[in-house]
mmCIF file as Biopython writes it, N, C-alpha, C and O atoms, coordinates in Angstrom:
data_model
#
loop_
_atom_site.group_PDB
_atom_site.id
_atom_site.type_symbol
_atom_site.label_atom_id
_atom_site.label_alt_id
_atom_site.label_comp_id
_atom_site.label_asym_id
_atom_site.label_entity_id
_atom_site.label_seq_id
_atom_site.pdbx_PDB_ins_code
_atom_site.Cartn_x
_atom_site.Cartn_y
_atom_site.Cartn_z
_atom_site.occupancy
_atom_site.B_iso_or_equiv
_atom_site.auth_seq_id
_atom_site.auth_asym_id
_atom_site.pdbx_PDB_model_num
ATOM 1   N N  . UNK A ? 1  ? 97.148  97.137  58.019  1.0 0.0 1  A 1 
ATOM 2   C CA . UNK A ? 1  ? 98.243  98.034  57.720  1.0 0.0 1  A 1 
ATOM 3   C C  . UNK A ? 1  ? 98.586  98.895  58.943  1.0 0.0 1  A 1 
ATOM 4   O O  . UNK A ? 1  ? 99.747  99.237  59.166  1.0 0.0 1  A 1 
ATOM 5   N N  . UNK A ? 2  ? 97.904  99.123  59.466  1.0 0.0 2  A 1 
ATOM 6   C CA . UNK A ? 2  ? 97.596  100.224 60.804  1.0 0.0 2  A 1 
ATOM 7   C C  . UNK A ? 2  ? 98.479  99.359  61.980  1.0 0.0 2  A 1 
ATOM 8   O O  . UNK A ? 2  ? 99.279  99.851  62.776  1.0 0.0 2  A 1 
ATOM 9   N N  . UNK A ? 3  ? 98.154  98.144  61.871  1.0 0.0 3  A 1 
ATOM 10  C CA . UNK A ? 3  ? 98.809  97.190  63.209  1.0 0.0 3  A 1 
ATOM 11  C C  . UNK A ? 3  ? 100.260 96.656  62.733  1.0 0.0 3  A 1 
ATOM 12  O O  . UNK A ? 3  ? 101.036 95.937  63.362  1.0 0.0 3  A 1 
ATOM 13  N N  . UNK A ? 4  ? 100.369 97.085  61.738  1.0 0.0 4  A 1 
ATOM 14  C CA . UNK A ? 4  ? 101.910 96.447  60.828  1.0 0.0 4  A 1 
ATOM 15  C C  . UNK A ? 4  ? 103.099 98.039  61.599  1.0 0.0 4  A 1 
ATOM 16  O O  . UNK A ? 4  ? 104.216 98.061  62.116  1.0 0.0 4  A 1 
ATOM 17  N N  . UNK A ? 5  ? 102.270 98.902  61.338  1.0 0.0 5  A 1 
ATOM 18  C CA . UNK A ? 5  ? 102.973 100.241 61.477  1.0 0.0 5  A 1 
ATOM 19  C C  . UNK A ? 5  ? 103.019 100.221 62.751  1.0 0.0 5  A 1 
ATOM 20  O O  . UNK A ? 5  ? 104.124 100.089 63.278  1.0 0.0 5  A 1 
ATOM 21  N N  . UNK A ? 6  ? 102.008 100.329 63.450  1.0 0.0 6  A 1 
ATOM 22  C CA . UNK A ? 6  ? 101.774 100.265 65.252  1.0 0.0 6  A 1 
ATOM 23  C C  . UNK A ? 6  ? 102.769 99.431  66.117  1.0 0.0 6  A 1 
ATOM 24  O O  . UNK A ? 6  ? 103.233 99.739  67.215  1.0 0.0 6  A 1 
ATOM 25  N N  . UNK A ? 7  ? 103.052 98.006  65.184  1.0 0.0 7  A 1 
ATOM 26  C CA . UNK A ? 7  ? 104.394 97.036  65.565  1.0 0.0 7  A 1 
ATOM 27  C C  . UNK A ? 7  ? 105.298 97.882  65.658  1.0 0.0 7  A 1 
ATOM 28  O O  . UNK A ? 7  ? 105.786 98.308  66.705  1.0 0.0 7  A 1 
ATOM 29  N N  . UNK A ? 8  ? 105.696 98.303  64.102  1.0 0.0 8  A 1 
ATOM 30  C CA . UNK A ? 8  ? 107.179 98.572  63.754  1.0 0.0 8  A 1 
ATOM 31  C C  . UNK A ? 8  ? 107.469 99.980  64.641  1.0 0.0 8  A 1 
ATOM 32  O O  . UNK A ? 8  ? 108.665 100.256 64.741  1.0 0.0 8  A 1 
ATOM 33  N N  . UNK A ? 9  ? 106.470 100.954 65.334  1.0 0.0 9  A 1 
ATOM 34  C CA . UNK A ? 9  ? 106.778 102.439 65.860  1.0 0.0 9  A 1 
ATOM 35  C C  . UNK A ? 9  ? 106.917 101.792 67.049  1.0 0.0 9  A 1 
ATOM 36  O O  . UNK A ? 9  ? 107.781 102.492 67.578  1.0 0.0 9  A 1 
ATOM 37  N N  . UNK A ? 10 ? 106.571 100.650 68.089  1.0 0.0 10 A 1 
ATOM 38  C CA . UNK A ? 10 ? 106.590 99.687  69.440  1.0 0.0 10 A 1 
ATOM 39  C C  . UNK A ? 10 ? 108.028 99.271  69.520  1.0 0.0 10 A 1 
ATOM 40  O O  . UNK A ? 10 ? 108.809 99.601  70.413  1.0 0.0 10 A 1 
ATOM 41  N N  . UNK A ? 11 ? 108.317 98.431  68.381  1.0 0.0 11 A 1 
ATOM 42  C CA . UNK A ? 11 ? 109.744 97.946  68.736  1.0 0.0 11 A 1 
ATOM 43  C C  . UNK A ? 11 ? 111.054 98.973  68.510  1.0 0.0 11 A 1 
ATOM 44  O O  . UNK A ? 11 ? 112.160 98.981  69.051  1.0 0.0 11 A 1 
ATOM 45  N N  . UNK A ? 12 ? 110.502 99.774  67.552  1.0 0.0 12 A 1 
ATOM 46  C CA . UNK A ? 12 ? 111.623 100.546 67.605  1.0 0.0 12 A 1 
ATOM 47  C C  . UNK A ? 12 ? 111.847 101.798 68.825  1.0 0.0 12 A 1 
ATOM 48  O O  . UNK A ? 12 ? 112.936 102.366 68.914  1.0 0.0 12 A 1 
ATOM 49  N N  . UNK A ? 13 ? 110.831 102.103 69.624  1.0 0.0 13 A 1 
ATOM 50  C CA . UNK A ? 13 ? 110.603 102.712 70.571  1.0 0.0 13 A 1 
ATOM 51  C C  . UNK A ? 13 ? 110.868 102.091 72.036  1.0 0.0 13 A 1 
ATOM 52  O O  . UNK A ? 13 ? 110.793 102.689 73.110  1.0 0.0 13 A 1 
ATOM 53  N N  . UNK A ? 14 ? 111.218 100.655 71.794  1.0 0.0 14 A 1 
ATOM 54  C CA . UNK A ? 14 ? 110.892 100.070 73.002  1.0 0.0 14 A 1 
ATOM 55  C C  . UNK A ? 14 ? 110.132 99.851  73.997  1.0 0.0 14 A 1 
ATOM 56  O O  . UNK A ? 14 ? 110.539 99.390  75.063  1.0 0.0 14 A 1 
ATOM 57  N N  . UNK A ? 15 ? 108.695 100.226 73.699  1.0 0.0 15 A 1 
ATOM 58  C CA . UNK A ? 15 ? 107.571 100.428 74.848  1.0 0.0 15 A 1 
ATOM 59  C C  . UNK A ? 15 ? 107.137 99.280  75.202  1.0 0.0 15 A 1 
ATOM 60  O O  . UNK A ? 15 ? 106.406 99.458  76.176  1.0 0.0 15 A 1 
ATOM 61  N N  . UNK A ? 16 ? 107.200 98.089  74.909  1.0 0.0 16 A 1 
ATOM 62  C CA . UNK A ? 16 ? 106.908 96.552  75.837  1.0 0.0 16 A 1 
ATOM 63  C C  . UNK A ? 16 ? 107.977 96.410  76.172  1.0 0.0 16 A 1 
ATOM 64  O O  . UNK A ? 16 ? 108.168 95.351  75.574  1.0 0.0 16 A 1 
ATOM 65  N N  . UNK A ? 17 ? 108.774 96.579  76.596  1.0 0.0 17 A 1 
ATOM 66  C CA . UNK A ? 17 ? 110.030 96.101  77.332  1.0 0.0 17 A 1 
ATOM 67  C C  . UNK A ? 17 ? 109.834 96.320  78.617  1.0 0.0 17 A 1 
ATOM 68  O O  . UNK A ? 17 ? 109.679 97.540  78.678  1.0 0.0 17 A 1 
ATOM 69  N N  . UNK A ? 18 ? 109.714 95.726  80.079  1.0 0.0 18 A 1 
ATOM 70  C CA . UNK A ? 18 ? 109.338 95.071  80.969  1.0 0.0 18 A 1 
ATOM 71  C C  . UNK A ? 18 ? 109.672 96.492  81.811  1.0 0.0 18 A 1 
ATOM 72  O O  . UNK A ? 18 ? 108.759 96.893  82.531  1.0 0.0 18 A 1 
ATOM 73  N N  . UNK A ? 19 ? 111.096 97.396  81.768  1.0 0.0 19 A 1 
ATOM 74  C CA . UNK A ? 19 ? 111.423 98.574  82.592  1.0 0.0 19 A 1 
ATOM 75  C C  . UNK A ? 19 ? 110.394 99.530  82.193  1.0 0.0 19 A 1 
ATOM 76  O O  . UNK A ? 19 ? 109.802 100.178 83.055  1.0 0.0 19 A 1 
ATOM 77  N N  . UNK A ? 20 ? 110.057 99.706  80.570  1.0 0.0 20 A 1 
ATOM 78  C CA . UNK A ? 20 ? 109.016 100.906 80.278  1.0 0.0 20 A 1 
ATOM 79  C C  . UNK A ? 20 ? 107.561 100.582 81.052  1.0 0.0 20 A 1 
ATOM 80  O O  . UNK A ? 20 ? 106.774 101.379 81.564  1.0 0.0 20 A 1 
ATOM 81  N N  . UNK A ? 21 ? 107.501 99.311  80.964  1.0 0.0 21 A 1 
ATOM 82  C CA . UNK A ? 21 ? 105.569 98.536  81.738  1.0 0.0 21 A 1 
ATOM 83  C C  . UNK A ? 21 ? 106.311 99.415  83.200  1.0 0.0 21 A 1 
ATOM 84  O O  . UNK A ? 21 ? 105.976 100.598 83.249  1.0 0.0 21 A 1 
ATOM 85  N N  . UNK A ? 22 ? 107.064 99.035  84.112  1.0 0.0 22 A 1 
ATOM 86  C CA . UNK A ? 22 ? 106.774 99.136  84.727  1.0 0.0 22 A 1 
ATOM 87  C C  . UNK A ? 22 ? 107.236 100.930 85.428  1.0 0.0 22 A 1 
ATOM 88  O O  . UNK A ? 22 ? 107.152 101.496 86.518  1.0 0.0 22 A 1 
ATOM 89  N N  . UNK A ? 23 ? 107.596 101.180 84.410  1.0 0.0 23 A 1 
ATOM 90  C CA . UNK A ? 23 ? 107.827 103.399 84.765  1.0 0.0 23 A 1 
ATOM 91  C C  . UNK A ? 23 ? 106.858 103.442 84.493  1.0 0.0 23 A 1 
ATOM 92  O O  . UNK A ? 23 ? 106.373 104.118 85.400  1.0 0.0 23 A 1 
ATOM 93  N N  . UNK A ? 24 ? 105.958 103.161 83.730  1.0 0.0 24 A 1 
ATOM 94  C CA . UNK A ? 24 ? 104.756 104.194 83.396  1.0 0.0 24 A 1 
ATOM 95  C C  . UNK A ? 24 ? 103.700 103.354 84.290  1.0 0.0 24 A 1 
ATOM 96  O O  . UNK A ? 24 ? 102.504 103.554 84.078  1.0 0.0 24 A 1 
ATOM 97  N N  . UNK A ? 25 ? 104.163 102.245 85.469  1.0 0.0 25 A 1 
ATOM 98  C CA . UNK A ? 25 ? 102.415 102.418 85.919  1.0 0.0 25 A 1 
ATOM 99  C C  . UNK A ? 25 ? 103.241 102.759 87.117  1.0 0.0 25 A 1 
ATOM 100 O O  . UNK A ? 25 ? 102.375 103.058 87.939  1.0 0.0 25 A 1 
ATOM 101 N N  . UNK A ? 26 ? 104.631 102.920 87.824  1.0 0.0 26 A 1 
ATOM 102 C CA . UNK A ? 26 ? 104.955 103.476 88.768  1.0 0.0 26 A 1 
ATOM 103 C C  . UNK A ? 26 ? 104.535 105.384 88.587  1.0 0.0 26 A 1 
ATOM 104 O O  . UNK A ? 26 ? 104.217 106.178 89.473  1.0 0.0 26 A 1 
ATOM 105 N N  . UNK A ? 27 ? 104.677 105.572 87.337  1.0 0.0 27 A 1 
ATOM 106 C CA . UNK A ? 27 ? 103.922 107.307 86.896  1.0 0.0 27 A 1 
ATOM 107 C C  . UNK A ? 27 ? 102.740 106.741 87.799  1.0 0.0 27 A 1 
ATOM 108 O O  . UNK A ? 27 ? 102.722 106.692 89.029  1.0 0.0 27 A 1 
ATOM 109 N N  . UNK A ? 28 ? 101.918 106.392 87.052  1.0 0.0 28 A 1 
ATOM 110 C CA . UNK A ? 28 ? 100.533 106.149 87.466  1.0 0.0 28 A 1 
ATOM 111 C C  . UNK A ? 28 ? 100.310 106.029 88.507  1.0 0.0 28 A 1 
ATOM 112 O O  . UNK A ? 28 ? 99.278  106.626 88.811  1.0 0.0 28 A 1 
ATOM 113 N N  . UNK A ? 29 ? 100.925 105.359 89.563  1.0 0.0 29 A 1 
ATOM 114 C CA . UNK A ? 29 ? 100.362 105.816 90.985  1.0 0.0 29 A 1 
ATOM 115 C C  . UNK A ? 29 ? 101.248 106.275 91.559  1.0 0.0 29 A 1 
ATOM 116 O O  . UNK A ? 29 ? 101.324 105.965 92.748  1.0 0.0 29 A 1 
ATOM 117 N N  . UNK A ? 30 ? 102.289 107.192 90.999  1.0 0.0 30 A 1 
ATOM 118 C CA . UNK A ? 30 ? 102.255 108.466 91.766  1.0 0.0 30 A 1 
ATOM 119 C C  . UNK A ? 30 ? 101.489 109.100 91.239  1.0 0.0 30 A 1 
ATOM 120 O O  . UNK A ? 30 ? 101.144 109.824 92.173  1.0 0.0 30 A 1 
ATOM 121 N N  . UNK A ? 31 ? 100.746 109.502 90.156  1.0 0.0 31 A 1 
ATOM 122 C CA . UNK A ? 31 ? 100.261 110.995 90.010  1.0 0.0 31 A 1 
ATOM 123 C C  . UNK A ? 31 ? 99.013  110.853 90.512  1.0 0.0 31 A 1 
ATOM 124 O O  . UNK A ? 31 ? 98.342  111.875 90.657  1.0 0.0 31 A 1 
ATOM 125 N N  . UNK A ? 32 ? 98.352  109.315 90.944  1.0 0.0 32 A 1 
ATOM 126 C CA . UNK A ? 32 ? 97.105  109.156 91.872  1.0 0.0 32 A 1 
ATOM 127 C C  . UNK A ? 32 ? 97.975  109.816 93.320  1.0 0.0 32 A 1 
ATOM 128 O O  . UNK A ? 32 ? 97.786  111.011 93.547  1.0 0.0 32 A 1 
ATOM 129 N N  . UNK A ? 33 ? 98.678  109.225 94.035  1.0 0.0 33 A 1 
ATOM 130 C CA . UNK A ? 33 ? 99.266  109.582 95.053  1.0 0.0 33 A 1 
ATOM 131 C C  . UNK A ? 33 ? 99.494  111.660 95.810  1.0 0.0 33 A 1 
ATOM 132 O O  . UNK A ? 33 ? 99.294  112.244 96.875  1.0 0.0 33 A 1 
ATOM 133 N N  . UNK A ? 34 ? 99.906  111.942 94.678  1.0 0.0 34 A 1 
ATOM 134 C CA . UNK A ? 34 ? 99.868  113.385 94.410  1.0 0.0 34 A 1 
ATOM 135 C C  . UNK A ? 34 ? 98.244  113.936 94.273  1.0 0.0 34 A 1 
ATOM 136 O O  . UNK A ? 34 ? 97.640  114.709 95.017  1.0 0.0 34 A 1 
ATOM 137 N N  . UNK A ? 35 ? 97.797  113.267 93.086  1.0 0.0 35 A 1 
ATOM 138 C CA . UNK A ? 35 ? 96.510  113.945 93.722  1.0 0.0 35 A 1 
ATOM 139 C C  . UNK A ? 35 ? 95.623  113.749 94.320  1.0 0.0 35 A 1 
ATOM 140 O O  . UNK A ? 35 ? 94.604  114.428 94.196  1.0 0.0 35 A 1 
ATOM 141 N N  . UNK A ? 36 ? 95.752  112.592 95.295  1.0 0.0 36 A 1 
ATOM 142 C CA . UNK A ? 36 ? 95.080  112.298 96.595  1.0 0.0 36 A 1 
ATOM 143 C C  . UNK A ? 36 ? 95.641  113.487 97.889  1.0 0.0 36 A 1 
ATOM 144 O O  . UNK A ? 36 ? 94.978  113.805 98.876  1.0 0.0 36 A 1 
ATOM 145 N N  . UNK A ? 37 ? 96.796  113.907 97.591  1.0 0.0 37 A 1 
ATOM 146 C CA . UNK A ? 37 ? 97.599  114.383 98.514  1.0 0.0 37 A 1 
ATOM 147 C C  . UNK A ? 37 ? 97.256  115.979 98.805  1.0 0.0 37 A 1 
ATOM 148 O O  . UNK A ? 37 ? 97.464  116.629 99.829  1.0 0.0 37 A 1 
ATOM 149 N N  . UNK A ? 38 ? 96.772  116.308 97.785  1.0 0.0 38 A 1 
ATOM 150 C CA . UNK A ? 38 ? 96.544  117.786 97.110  1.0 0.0 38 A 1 
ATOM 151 C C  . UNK A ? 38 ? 96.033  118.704 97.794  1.0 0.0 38 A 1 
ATOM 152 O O  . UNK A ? 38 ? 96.559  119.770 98.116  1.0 0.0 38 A 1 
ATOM 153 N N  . UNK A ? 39 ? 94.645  118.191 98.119  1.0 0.0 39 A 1 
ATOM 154 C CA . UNK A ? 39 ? 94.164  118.885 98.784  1.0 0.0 39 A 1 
ATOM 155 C C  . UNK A ? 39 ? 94.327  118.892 99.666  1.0 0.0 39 A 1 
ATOM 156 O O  . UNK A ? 39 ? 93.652  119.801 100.150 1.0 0.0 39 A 1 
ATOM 157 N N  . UNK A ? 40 ? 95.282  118.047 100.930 1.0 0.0 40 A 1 
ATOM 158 C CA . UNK A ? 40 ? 95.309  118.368 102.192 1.0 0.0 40 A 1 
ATOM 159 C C  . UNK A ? 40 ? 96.552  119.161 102.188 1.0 0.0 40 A 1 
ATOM 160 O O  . UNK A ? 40 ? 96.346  120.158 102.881 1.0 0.0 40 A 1 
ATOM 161 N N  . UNK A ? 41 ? 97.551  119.161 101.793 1.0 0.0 41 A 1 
ATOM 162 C CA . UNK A ? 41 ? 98.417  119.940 101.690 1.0 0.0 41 A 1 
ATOM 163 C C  . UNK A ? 41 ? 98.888  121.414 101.435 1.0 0.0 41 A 1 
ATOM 164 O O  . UNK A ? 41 ? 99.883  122.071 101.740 1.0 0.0 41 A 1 
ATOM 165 N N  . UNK A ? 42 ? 97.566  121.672 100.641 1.0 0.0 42 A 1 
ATOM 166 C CA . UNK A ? 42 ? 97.013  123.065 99.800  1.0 0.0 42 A 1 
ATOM 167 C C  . UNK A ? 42 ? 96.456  123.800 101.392 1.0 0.0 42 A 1 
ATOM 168 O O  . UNK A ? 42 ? 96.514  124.961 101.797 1.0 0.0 42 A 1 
ATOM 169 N N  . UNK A ? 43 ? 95.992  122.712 101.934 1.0 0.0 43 A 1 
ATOM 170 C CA . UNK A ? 43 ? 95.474  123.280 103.723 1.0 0.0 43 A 1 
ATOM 171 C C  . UNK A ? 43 ? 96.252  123.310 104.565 1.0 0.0 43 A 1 
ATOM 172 O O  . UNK A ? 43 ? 95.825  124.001 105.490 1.0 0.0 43 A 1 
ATOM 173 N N  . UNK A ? 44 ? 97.370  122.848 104.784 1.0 0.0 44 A 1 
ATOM 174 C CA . UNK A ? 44 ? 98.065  122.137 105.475 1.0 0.0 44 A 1 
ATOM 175 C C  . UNK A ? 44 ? 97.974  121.337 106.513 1.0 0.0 44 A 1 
ATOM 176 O O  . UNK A ? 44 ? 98.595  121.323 107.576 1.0 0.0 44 A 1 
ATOM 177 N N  . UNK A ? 45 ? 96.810  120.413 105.935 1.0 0.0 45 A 1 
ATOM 178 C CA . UNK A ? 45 ? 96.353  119.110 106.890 1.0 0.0 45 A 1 
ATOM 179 C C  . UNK A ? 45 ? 97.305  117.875 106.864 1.0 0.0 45 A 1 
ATOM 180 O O  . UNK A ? 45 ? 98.215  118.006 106.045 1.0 0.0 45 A 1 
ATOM 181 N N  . UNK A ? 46 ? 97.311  116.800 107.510 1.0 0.0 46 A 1 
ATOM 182 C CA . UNK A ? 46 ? 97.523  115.790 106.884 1.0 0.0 46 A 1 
ATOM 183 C C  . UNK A ? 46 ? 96.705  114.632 106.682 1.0 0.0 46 A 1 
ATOM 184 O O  . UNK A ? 46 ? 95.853  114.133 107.417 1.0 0.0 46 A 1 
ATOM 185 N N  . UNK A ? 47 ? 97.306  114.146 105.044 1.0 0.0 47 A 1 
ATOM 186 C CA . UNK A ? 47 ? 95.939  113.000 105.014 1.0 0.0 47 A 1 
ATOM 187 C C  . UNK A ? 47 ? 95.580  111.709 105.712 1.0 0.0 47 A 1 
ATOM 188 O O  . UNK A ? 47 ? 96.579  111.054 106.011 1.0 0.0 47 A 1 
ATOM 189 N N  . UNK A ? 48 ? 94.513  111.205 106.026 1.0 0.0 48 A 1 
ATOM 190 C CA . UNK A ? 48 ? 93.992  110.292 106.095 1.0 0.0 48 A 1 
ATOM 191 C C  . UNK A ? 48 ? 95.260  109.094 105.783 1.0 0.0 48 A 1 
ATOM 192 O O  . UNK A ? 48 ? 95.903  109.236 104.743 1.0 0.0 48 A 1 
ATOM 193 N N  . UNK A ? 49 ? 95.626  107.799 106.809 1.0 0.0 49 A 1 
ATOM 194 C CA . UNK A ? 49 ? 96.087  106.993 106.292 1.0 0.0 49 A 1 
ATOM 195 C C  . UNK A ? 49 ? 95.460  106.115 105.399 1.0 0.0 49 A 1 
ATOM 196 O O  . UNK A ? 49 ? 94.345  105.921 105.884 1.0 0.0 49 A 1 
ATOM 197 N N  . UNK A ? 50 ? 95.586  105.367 104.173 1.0 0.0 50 A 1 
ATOM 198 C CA . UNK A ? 50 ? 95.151  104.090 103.666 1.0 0.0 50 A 1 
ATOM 199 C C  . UNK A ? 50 ? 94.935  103.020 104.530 1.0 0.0 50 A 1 
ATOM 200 O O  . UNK A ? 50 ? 95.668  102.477 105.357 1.0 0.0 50 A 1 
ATOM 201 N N  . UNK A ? 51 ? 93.718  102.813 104.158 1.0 0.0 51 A 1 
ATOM 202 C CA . UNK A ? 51 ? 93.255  101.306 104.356 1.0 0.0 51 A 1 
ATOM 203 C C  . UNK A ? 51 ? 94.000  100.241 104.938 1.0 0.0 51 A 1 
ATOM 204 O O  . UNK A ? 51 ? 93.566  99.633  105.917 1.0 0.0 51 A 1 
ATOM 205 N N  . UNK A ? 52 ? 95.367  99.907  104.269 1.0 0.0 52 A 1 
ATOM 206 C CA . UNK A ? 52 ? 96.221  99.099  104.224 1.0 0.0 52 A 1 
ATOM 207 C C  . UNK A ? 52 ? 97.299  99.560  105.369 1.0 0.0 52 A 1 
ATOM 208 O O  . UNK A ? 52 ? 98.086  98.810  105.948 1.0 0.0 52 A 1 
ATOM 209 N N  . UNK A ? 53 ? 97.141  101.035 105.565 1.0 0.0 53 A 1 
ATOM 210 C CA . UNK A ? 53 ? 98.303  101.200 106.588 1.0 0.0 53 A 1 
ATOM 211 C C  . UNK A ? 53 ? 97.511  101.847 107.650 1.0 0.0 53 A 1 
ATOM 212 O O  . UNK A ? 53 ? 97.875  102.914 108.146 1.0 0.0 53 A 1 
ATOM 213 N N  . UNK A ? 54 ? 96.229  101.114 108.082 1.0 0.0 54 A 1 
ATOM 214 C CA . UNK A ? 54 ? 95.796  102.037 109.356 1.0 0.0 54 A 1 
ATOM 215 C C  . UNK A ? 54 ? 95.975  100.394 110.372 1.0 0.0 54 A 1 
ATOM 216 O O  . UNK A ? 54 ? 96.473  100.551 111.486 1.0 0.0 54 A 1 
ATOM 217 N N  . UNK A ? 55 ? 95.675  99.280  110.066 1.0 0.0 55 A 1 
ATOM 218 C CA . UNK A ? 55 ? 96.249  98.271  111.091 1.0 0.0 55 A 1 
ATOM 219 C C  . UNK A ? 55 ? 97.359  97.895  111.374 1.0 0.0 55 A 1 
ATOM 220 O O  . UNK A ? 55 ? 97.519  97.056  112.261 1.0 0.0 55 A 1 
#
């Protein structure tokens, strides 16, 4: 009964629809992004590049 209701509040909300997947994990790494950022900024350092963007 629980997964009948859980359907019907999904589709009528639209939350699997492919734009909502992908806002809420673009949220998600910004608010990692932000609070990686936090503390150097609170100093006014700047951070460390990533892994991926130091070669």
């Amino acid at each position: 009964m629980r997964q009948l209701i859980a359907g019907i509040i999904e589709e009528h909300l639209n939350a699997n629809v492919p734009e909502m997947i992908c806002r809420c994990s673009t949220r998600w790494l910004e608010r990692n992004e932000h609070a990686r950022f936090f503390q150097y900024y609170s100093r006014k350092l700047l951070p460390p590049l990533k892994n991926e963007l130091r070669t």
